[in-house]
VEXDREN-2710 file (C-alpha; in Angstrom, 1 decimal):
% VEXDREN-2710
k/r/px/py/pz
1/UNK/14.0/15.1/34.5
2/UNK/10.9/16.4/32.3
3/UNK/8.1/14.5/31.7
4/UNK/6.1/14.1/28.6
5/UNK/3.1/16.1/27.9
6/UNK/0.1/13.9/26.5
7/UNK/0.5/16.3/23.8
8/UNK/4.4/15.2/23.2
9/UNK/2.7/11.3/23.1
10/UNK/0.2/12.3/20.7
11/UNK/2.1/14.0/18.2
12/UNK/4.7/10.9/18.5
13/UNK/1.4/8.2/17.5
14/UNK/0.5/10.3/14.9
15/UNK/3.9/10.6/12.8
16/UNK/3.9/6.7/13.5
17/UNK/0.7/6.1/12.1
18/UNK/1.7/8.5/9.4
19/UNK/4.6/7.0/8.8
20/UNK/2.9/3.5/8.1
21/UNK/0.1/4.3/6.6
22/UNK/2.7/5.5/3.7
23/UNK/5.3/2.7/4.1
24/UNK/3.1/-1.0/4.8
25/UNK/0.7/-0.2/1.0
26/UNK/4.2/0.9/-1.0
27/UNK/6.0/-2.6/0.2
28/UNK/2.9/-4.6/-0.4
29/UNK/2.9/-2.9/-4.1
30/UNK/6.6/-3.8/-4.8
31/UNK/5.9/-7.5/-3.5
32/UNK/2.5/-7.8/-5.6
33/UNK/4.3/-6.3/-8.6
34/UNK/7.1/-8.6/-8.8
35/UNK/5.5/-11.3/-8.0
36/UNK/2.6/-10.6/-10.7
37/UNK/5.4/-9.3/-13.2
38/UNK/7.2/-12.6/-13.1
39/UNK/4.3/-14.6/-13.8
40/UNK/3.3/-12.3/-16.6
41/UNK/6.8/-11.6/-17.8
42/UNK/6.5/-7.7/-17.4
43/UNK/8.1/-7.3/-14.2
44/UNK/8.7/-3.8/-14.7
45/UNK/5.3/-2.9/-15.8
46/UNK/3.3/-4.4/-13.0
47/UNK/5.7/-3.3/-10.4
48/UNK/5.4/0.6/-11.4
49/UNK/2.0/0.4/-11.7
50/UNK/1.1/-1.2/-8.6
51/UNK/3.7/1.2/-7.2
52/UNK/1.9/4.1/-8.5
53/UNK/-1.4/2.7/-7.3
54/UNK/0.0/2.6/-3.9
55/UNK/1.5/5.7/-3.9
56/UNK/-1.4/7.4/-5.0
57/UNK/-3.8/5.5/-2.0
58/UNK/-1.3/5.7/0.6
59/UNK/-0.8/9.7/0.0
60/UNK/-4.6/10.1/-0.1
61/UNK/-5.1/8.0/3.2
62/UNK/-2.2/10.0/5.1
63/UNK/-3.8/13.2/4.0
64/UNK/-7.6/12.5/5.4
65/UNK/-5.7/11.6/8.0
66/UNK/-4.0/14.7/8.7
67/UNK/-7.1/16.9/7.7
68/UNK/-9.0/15.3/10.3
69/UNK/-6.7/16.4/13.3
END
């Protein structure tokens, strides 16, 4: 049976952080955008701009994160 390398470990936290810095903003947008579109009555609106927002933060985060290891 092979152990893992601390390398193996890292690489594993890293695609998980990855993977959440992406994910947790985009579901936050889609919550705040419904929720703001159905008091405003532009559902759609708010929820693909907040989406695009996210998007746009969430790729910019996971990038400096990459750069930086």
């Amino acid at each position: 049976m092979s152990g893992f390398k601390p390398e193996d470990l890292s690489a594993l936290l890293l695609a998980a952080r990855l993977a959440l810095t992406i994910v947790l903003p985009v579901l936050g947008a889609l919550l705040l955008g419904r929720h703001l579109g159905r008091i405003y009555g532009a559902e759609a609106l708010f929820t693909l701009v907040a989406l695009g927002v996210a998007l746009a933060g969430a790729l910019g985060q996971a990038m400096r994160m990459l750069l930086k290891k």
